[in-house]
Every structure is written in C-alpha cells, then in structure tokens.
ROKOL-59882 format. One record per atom (N, C-alpha, C, O): residue in one letter; x, y, z. Coordinates in steps of 0.02 Angstrom, whole numbers, plus 50000, padded with zeros to 5 digits. Example, Ala and Ser with C-alpha at 12.3 -4.5 7.8 and 13.67 -1.06 7.14 Angstrom:
residues 2
a506604971650390a506154977550390a506604983550390a507124983450423s506424988850354s506844994750357s506455000250394s506705005750402
//
This chain:
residues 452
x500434994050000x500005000050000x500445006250000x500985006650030x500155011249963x500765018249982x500245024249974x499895025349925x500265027250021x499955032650021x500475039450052x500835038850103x500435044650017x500725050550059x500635051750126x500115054050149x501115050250157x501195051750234x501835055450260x502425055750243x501445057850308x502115061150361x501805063150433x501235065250447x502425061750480x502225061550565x502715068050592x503325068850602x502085072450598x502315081150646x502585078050729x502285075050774x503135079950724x503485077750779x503535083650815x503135088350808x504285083750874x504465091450907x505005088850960x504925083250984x505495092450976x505905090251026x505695090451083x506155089551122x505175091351110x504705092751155x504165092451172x503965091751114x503625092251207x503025093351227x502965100251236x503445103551255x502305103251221x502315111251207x502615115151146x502685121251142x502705112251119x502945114251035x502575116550990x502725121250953x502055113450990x501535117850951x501135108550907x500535108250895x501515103550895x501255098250878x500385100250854x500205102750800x499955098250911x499365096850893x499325103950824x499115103350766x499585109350855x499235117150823x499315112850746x498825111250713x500005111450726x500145111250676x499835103750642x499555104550588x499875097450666x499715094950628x498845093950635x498695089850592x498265096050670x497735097750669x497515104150621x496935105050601x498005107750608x498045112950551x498095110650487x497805112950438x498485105950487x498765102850408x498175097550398x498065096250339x497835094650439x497335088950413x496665095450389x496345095950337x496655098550436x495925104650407x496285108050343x496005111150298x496695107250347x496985112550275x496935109650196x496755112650145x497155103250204x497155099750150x496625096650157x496505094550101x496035094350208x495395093750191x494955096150145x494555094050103x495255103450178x494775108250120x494825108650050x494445109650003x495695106950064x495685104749972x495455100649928x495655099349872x494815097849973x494575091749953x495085084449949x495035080449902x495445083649991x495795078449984x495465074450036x495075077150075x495645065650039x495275061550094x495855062150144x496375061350112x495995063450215x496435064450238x496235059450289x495665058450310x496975055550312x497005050450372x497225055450436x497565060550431x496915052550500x497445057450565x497355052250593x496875048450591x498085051750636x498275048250659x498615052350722x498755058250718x498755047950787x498965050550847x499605044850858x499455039350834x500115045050882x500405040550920x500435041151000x500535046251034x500275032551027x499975034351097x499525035451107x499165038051064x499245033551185x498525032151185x498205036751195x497605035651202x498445044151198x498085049051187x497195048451141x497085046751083x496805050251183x496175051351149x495915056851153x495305056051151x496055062351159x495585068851168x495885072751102x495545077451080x496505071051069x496885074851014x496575069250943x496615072350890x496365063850937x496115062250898x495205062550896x494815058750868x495105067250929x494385069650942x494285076350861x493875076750816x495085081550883x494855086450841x495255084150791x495355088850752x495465080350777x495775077950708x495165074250663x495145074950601x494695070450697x493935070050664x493745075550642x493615076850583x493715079350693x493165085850656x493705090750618x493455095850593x494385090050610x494765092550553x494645087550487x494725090450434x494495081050482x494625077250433x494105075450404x494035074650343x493635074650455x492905071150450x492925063150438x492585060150396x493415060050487x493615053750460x493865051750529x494185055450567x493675044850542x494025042650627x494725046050632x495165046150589x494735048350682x495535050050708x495735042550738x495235039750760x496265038950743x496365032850755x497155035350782x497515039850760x497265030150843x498005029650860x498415023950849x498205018150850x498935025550840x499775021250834x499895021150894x500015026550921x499895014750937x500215014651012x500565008751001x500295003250998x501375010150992x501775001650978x501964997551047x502334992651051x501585000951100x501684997751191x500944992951197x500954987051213x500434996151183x499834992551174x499874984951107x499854978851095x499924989951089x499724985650997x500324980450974x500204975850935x501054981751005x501684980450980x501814984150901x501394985650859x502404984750898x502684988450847x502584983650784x502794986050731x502304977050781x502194973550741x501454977850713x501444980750659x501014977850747x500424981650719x500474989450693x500084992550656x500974991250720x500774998750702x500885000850623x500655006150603x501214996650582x501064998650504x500244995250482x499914998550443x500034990650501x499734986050482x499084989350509x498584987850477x499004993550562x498524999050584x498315004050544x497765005050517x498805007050543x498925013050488x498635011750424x498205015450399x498835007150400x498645003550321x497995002850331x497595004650288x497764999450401x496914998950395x496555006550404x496065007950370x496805010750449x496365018050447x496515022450358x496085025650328x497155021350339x497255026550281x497215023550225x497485025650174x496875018550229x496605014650156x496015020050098x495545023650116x496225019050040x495815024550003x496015033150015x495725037849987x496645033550070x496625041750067x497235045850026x497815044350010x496885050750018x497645054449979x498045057350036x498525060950022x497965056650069x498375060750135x498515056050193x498085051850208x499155056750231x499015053950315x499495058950354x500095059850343x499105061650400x499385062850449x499595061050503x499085060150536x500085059650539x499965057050610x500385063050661x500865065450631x500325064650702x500545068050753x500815064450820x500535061550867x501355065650808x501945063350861x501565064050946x501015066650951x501915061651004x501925061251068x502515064551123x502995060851135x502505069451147x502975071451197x503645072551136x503525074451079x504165071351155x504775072151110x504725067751072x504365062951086x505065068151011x505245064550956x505515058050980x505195053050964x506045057351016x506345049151030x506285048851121x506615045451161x505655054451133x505095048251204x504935043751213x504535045051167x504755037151232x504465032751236x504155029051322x504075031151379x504105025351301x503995020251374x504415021051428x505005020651410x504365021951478x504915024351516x505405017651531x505305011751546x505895021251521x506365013751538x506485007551483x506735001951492x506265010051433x506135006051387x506235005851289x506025002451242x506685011951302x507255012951252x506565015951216x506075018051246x506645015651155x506145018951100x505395015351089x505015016051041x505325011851139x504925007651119x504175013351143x504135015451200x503615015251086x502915018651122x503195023651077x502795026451039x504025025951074x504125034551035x503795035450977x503465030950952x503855041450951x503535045750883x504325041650847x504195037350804x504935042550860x505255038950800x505215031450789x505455028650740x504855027950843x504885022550811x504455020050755x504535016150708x503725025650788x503025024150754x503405025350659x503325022450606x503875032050686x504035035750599x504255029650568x503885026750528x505095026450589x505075019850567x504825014250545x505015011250495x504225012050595x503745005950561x503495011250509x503605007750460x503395013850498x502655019750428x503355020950368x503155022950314x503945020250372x504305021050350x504085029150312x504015029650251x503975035450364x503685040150361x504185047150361x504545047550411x504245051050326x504655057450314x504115061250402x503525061150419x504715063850429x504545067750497x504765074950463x505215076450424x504085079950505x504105085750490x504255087550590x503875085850635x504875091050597x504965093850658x504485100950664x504415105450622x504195100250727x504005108150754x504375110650800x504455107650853x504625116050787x505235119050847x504885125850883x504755130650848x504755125750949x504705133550971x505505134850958x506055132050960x505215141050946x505885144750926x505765151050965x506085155250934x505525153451007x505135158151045x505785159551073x505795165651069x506345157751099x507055160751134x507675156251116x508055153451156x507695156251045x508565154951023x508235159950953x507675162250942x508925160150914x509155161750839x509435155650807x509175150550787x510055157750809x510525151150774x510775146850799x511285144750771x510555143550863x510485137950901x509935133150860x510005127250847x509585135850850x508835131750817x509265127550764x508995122450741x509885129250744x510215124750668x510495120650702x510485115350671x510855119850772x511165113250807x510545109750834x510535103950813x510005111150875x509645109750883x509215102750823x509085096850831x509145106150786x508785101450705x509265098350706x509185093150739x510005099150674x510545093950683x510745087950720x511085082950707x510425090150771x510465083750843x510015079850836x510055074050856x509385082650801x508875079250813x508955074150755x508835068150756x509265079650681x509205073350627x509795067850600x509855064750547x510195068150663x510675063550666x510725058250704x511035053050693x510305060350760x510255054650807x510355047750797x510785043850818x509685047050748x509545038950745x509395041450650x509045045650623x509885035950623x509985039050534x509455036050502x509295038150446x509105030550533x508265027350523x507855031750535x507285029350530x507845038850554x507585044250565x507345048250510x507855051750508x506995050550464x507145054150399x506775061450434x506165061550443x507135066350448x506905073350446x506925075050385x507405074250347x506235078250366x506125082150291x506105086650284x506205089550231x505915089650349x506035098550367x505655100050420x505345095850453x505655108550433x505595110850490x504785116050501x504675120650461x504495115150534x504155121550542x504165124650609x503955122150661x504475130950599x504525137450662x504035138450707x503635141850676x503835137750757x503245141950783x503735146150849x504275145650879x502965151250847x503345153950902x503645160050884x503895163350930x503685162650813x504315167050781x504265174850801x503795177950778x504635177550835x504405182750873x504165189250793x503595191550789x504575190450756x504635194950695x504955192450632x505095186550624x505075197550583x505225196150526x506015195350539x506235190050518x506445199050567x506985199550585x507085190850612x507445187350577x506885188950650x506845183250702x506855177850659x507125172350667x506535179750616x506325173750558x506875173250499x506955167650473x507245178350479x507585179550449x508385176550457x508745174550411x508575177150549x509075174050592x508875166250572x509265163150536x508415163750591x508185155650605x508175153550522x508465148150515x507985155550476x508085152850417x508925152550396x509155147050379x509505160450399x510095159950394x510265152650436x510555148150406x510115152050490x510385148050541x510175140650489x510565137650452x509805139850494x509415133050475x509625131150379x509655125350356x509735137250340x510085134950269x510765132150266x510975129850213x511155132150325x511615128950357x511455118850375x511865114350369x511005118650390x510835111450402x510605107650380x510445102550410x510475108650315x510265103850271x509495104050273x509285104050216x509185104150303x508435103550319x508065108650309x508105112950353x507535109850242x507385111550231x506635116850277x506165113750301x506665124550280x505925126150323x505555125450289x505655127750233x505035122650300x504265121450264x503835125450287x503315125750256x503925129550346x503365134750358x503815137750437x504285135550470x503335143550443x503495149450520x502605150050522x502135150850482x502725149350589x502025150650634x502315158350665x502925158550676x501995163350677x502295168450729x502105167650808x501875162850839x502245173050824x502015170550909x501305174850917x500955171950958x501085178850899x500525182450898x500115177850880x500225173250840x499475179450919x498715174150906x498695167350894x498485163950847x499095165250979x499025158350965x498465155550977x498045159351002x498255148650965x497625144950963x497335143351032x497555138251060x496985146251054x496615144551128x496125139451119x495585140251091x496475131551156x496105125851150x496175125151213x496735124251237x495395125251267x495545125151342x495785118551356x495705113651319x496085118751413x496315111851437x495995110251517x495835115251550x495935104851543x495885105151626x496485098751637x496985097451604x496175095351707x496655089751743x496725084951685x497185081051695x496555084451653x496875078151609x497005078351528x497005073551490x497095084851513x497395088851470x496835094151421x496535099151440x496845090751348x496285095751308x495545093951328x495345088551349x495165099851315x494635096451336x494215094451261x494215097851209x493925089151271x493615084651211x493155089051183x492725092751207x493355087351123x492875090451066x491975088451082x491565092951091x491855083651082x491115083451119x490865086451173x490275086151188x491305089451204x490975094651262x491065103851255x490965108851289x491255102351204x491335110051153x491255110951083x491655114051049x490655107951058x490845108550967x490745113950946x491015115050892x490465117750966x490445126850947x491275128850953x491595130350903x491425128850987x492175132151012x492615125550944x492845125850887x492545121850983x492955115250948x493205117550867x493785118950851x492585117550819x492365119450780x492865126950752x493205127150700x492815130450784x493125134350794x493925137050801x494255141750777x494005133650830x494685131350855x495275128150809x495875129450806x494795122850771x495305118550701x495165122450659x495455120950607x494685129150649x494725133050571x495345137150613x495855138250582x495315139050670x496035145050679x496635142550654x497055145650622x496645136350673x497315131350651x497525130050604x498135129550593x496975129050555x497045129350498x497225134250461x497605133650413x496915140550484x497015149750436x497835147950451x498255147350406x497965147150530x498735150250549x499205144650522x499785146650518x499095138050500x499505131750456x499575136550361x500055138150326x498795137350353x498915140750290x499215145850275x499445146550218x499275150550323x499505155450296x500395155550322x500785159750301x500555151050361x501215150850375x501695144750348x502255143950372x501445140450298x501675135750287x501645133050225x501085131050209x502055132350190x502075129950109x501825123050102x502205118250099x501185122650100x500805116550076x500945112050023x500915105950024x501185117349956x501175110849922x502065109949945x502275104249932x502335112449962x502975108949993x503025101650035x503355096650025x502525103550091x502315100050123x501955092850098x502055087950132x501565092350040x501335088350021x501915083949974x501985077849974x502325089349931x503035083749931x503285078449949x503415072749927x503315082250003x503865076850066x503305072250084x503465066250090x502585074150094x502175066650102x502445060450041x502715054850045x502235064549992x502355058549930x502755056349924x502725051149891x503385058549951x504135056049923x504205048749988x504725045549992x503555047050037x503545042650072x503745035150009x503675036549949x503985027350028x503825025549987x503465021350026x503255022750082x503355013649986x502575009250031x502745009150088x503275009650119x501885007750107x501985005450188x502464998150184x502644994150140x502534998750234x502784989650251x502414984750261x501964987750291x502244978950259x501864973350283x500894973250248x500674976550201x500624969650279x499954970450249x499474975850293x499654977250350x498864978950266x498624979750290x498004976150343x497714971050324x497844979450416x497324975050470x496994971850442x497084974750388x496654967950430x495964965250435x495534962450461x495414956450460x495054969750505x494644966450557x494364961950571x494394959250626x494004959950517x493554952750506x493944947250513x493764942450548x494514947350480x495094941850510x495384940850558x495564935250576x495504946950595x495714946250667x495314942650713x495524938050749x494674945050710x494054939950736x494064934950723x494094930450764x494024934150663x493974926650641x494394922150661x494334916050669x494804925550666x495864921850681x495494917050754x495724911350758x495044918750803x494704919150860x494194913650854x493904912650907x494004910050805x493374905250801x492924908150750x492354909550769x493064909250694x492484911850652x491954917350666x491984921450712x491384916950613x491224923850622x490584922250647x490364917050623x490144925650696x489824925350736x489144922650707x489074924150648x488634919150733x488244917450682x487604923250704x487414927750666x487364922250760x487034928150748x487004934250785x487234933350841x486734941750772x486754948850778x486634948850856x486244944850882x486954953150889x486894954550961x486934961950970x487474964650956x486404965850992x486474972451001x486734974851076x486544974451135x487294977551038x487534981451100x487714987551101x488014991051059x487434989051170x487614998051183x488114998651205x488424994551238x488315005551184x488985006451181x488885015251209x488515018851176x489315018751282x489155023851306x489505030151261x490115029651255x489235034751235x489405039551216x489425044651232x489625044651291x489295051951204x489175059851224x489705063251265x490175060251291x489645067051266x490205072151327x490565070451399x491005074051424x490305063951429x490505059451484x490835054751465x491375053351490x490565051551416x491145046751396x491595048951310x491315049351255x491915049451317x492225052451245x493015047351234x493395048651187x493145042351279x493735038751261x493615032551236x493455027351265x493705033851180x493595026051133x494225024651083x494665028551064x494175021451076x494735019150987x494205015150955x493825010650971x494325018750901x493865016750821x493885010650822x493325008550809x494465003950836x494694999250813x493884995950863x493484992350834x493784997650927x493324994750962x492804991550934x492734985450931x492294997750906x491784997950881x491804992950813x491304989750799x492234992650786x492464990750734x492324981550732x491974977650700x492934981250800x492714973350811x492344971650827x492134966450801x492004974350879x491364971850881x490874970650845x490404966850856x491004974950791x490264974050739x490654966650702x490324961450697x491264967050683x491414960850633x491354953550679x491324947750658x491364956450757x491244949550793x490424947150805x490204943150846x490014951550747x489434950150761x488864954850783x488274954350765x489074958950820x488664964250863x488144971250792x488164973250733x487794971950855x487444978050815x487604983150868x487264982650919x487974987050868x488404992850896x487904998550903x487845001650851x487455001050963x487065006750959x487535011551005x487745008751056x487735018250995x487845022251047x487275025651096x486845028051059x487165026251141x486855031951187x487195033551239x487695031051266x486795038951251x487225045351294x487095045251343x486615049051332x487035043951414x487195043551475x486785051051493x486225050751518x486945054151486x486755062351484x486115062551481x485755064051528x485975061251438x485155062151404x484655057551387x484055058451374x485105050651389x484545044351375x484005043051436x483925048151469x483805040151447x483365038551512x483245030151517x483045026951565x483475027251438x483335020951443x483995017751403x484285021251361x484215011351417x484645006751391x484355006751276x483765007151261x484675006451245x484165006451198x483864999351191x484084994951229x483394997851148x482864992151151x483344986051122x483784986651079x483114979151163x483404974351178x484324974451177x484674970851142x484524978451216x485124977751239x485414970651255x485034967151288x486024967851237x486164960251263x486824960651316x486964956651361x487254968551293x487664969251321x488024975751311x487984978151254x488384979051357x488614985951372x489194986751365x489534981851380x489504992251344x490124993451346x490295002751365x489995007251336x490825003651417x490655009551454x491315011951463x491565012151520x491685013951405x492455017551412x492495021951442x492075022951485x493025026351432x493345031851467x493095037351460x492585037451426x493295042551482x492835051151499x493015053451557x493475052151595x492535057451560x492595063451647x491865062351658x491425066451642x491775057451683x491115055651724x491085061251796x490525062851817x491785064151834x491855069151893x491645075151829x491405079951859x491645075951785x491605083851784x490635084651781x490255088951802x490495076551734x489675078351734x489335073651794x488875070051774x489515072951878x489285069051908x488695069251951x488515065952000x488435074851914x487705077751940x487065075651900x486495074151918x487355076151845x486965074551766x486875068851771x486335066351784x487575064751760x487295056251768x486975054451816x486525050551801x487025056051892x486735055851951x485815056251946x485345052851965x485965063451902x485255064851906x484625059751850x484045058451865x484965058151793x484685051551759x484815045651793x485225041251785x484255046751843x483955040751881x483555032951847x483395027251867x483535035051815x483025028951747x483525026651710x483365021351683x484185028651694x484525025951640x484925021251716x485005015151718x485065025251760x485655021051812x485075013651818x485235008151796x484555014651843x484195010051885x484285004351809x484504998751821x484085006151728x484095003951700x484834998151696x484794992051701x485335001151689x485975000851704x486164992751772x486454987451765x485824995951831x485934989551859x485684984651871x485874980351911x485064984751825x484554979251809x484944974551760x484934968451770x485304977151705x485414973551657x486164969651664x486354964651633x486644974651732x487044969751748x486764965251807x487014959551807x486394966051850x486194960351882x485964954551862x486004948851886x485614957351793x485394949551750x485924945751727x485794940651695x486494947351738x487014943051707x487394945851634x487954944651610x486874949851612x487104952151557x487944956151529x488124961451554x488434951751469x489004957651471x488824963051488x488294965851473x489444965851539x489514975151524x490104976151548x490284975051606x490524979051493x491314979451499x491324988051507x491024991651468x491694990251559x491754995951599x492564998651585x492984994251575x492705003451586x493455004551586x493475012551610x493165017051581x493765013251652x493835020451690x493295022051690x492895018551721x493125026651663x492715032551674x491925027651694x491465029251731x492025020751649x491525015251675x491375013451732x490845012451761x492065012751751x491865009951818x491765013651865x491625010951918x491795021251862x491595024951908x490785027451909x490415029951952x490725025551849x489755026751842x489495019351877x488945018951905x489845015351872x489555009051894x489865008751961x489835003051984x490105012551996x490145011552070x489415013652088x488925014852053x489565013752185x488865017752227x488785023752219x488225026152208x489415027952225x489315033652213x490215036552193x490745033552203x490065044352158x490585046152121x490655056652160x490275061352147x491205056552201x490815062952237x490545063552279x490495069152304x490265058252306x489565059152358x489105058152324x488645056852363x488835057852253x488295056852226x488215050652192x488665047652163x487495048352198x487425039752180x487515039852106x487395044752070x487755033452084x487945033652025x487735024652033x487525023552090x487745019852001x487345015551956x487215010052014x486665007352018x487755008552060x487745005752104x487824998752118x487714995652170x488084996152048x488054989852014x488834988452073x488784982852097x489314991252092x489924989652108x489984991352205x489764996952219x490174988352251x489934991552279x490884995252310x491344992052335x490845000352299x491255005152272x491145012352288x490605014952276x491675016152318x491335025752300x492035027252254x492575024252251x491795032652224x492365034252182x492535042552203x492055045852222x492955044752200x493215052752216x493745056152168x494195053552135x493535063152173x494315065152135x494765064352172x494675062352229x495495066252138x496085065652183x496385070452184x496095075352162x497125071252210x497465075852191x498055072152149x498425075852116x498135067552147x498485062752116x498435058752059x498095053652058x498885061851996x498705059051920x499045052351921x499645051551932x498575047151909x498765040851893x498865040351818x498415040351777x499645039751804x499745038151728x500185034251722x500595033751767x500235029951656x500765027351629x500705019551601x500495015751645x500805017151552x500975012251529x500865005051611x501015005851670x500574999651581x500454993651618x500404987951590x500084987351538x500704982651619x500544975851602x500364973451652x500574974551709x499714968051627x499374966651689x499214958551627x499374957051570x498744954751691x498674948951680x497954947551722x497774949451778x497664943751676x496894942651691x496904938051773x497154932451784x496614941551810x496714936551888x496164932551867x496344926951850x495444933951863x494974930051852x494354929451791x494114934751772x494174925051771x493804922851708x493424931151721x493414935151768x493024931151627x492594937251618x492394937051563x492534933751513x492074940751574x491704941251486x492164943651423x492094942151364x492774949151462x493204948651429x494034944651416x494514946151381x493914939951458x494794937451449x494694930651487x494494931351545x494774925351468x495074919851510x495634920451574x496034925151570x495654917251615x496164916951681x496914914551645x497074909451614x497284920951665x497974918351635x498124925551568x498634927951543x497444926851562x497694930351488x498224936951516x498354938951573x498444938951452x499114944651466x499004950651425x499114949951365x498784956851447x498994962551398x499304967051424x499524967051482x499344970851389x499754979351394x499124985151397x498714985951351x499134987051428x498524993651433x498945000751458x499545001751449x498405005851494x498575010851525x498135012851540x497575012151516x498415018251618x498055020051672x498015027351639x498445028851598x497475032451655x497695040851646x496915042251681x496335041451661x497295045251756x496495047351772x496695050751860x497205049651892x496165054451878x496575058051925x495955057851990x495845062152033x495665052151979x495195049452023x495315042652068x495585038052037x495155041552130x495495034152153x494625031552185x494225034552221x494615027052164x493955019952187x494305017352247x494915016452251x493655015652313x493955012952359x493245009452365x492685011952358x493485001652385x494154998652371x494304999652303x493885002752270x494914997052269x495114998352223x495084990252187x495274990052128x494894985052211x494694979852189x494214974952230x494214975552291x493764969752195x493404967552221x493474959252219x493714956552169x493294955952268x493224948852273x493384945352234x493594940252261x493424944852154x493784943052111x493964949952074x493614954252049x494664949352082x494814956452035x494824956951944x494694952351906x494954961151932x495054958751837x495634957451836x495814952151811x496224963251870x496834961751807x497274961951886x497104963751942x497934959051858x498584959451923x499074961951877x499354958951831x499154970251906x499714972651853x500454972151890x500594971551950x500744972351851x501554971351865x501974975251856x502554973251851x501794982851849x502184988951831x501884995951842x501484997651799x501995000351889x502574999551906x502624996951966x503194997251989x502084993552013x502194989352066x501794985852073x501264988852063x501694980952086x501404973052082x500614975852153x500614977552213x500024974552092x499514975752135x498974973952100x499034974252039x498084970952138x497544968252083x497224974152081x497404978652118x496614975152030x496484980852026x495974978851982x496134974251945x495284981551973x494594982351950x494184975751979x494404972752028x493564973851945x492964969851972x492644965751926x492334968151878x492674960351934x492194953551874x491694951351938x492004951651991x491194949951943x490414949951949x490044948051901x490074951551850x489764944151901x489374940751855x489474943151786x490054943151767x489074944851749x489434948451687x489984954051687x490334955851639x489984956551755x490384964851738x490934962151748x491024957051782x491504966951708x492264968651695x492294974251695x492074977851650x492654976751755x492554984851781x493114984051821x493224980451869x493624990651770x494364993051793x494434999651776x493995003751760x495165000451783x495405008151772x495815007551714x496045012751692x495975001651682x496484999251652x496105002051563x495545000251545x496415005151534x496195005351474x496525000951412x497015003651385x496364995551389x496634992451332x496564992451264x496054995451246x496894990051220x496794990951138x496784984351098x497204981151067x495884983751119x495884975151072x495954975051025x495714969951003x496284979750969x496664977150886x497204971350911x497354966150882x497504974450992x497984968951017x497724961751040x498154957651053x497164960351045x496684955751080x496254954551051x495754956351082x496114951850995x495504952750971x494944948151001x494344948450984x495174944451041x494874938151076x494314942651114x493714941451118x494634947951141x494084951151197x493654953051158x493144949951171x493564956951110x492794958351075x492364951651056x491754952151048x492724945151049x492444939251000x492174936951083x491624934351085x492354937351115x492334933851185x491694937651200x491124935151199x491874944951216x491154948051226x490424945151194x489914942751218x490604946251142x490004945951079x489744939951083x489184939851057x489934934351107x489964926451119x489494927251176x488914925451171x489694929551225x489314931551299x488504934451270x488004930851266x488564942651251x488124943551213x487514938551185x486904939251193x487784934451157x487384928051116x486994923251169x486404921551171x487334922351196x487184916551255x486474918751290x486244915351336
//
C-alpha cells in the first residue's frame, strides 16, 4: 500500500504539535483531499479534533499497546483509500515508554510507517541555536528521515530571517513559520485538552484558527512533497474481520450492543467499535447524559473512558438510565467498563449515587495516575480467560475505594505489583484502558457472551 504520509513531531512537549498537525489535516481537507489522522499513543482527546479537522476517525499508533508489529498494519487499515496521512507525534520525538528505550516513541512509530518527519520547533528564545538543535535531532538515529522544519513561536520578521540563515546551514529544509502572535486557545483542565464533544461550537472553531494560521504560514504544496516522496507502507494491511475470525469464526448471529457515548464518555478507539461489529454485534451508541433508557433489547454494554467527575450531577441525576443500568448487569448480562466506566458503575462518584452495580465510591484526587501497564487477567470474564496477558494504561486523576473487588480483573506488574478492577457476574470493571486490535479475543469473547 503507499499513500502520502508524514508524522509532525517536536523536541518537546509544548511545541506547538497538535496546532500544527490539526492545522495541516483541516487545511488539505479543504482541498478536498481524503485525509487520514493519526495520533501516536494512547492519547484520545487529540484524535477527537483531528475528526472534526478530517471528518474521518482520528485513530491511534500505540507500539506499547498494539506492539510495533501492528503499528504499520494499523495505519494501512485507517488510511486505506486516502490521499493524505497525517499522524502527530507524542511528547519528544525519541520519548517513549519509560525505561524502555524507543519503544511507544514518535521515532519509532516514523520507522514502522517508514514516514518522512516534519519537526516543530518553538523557537520563541534561540536564533542560530535552532540549526544545532535540528542537527541533533536529525542525526540521532539515521533510520530517522527529517524532511524539514516548521518554526512556531517566531517573534518577527527579523527573528525569522536569523532562524532561516541559521537553519540553510543544516541541510533541512523550512517548510513553514508560525509567529508568536494569536496563538490557538484550546482550553485544557486535569487531564489535558478538553474533548471536542463537550465544546463543538468552540471546537469547531478552534481547528478553522489552526488551519488559517497552518495556511498562511506554511508551504503546503511543499509539504505535500515530502508526504509523497514517502515510499510503501511495510507489511499488509489490518483486517478486522480476520482478526476475529483468527478467534473462532464469524459470529452466527447479531447481538445488540450499547455502547456509552456523548460528553462523559468520549474515550474510545475506532478499532473497538469496529470489532465488535465484525464479531457480530449491532453497535448502538447512547448518551448517558440524556438517555433515560438502555436502547431496546440491549444484550450487552460497553462503558469506556471520559470525565464522568466533571458531569457527576447529570449522570446522578438520570435516575432511569442508572436503575436501567443495574438491572441489566444484575441479570448477568455483558458490560465491559473501563475508567470513566467503572466509576459510573460504582455507589457513588463525589458523594453522589451513580449506578450502584459495584459496591464502590469513587472521588477526585489530587493525584494523576498515569503510565503504561502490564497486567494479567486474575479472574475469568466476559472479557479474557484466567491467565490472559495484555498491555494497557492507566490516565485518570480519580481513586475507587476499594480499588478491587472479590475477584479482581487484572494483576498489574508495573510499576508495582498490585490487583485492581471487578468481574461479577457479567461485569469487567477497571481503570485499566486496553487496545483490542491487540486482543482481538476480547471483543469475540464479549459478543459470544452477548449471544448466550
């Protein structure tokens, strides 16, 4: 497969990344092109506005979740049919897993995509440092391909004038200057941007600024160059239906399941929804917010990530959907929970009742739980056999007490050996967020339950 690609990197976090490559997917959208966005890492709130820049799933590259074996083979499945891919780098260019050499980084993801990297540099306080700077970066690792640079940050014309002298020195071509005047105000709170579903007026808003300030500071069709001059991907592209299948064939018959959506829950990966339907399912979303009822003949639930603390009055106050809620896990029925899940499915979240299915309170903290995990299934579930093994991650700044129940789900092993979430008759309810493109067993497993 070969499609034009390239991954907006930065020697840093705070660089300008999202501005720029959320700019370049709205920019060349408009040109009517089909554009891929892509995130590396399990970031989900930055592939929120890369949808509403592209109009096309934003999907992530995580080679800690997925292994670095999937991450071309991902890619190939989201940017199939497009003239464009974007993906947008994580923290620094050669960040990764902590402790764990390159493995999770933006250069490794560039490597598997065998992908031309566009650096973003604040340049907000050097001149002709910015040319050793690029130098370091594009020598590092020579499996690296820097294709060029874009400035942000540029105080004046003068400023700009220094950083280009500096930079025709290094081989690496500038492809664009952002200035420092009117930068993009995308609010953030405790757990970084805030999701495009709880702002689409602003949201909306926000990727056309990105876009004016990408267009008007950045040589596009330059930029689109260096996409093309990508050559094929490597390896084959996903195939969902096969991954399932890889699992026991394909499901014989339809199982509807709800799946939580709207402004409370907003952490998903495309790949989810995805398997589940090829493992059989009829995939309905509703909104927690506003529904009042499960939708009609539900078989089984699925209840990802979000800020259930920011709306815990709202869900509280849809009393008919909760009561609904712990009717259908008391019947036995799947319902796979993950963060923000399992805090709607505790007693209460705040002080306020919430589904009650767990018996559990949940609170904010002052303490951000993050980082990369391997854990291992302690006990049977709707999603995983006893024994099973994945890679997930924690990101959340809330603590459940207890923090596990009578049979727990998972026993993680990093960074210190402890059990953690709740299996109960049908429920699988943790903090642990995973990526079944890596597992495909857990959606076929679900959907199987579902059936039963």
């Amino acid at each position: 497969m070969n499609v034009p690609r390239l991954v907006i990197a930065a020697p840093s976090s705070g660089s300008g990344k999202t501005t720029v490559a959320t700019g370049l997917m709205a920019a060349f959208a408009e040109r009517g092109l089909a554009v891929s966005a892509h995130k590396v890492g399990p970031d989900y709130i930055d592939p929120g506005y890369h949808t509403l820049a592209t109009g096309r799933p934003g999907r992530n590259l995580d080679a800690y979740m997925c292994g670095p074996e999937l991450v071309a083979p991902l890619f190939a499945h989201g940017a199939r049919g497009c003239d464009l891919a974007v993906v947008e780098g994580v923290m620094g260019l050669y960040d990764g897993a902590s402790g764990r050499g390159e493995l999770a980084s933006t250069a490794q993801v560039a490597k598997a995509l065998r992908a031309p990297v566009v650096l973003v540099v604040d340049a907000s306080s050097q001149s002709r440092s910015v040319a050793a700077l690029v130098h370091g970066f594009a020598s590092w690792d020579p499996q690296v391909r820097i294709g060029g640079v874009i400035l942000n940050k540029v105080g004046s014309q003068r400023h700009e004038a220094l950083l280009r002298e500096a930079l025709d020195e290094s081989g690496v071509p500038v492809l664009g200057v952002l200035r420092r005047a009117g930068q993009v105000a995308v609010p953030s709170r405790h757990l970084g941007l805030v999701p495009v579903a709880e702002r689409r007026g602003d949201a909306v808003d926000a990727v056309a600024a990105m876009a004016d300030r990408v267009r008007a500071g950045c040589d596009l069709d330059a930029v689109m160059a260096l996409a093309r001059s990508a050559p094929a991907v490597p390896g084959e592209v996903w195939d969902v239906a096969g991954a399932v299948g890889a699992c026991g064939g394909p499901a014989a018959r339809p199982a509807r399941v709800a799946v939580a959506s709207g402004a409370a829950f907003t952490f998903s990966y495309a790949e989810h929804t995805e398997l589940l339907a090829a493992a059989g399912a009829e995939v309905v979303p509703f909104d927690p917010l506003r529904d009042e009822s499960l939708p009609e003949g539900t078989r089984g639930l699925v209840i990802g990530g979000g800020f259930p603390e920011v709306y815990a009055s709202e869900l509280s106050a849809n009393a008919a959907l909760r009561k609904a809620v712990a009717e259908l896990a008391e019947s036995g029925a799947p319902v796979a929970a993950e963060c923000a899940g399992l805090l709607y499915l505790a007693r209460s979240l705040d002080g306020l009742p919430m589904c009650g299915v767990l018996d559990a309170e949940g609170r904010m903290s002052e303490r951000l739980t993050l980082g990369y995990r391997e854990a291992v299934a302690v006990s049977g579930s709707v999603l995983a056999a006893p024994g099973t093994r994945v890679r997930g991650h924690e990101f959340h700044r809330t603590v459940l007490q207890p923090g596990a129940g009578a049979q727990p789900a998972w026993g993680l092993h990093q960074p210190e050996r402890r059990v953690e979430g709740f299996v109960q008759r049908g429920v699988h309810a943790s903090y642990l967020h995973t990526h079944w493109a890596a597992a495909p067993g857990m959606a076929r497993r679900f959907v199987e339950r579902c059936k039963g």
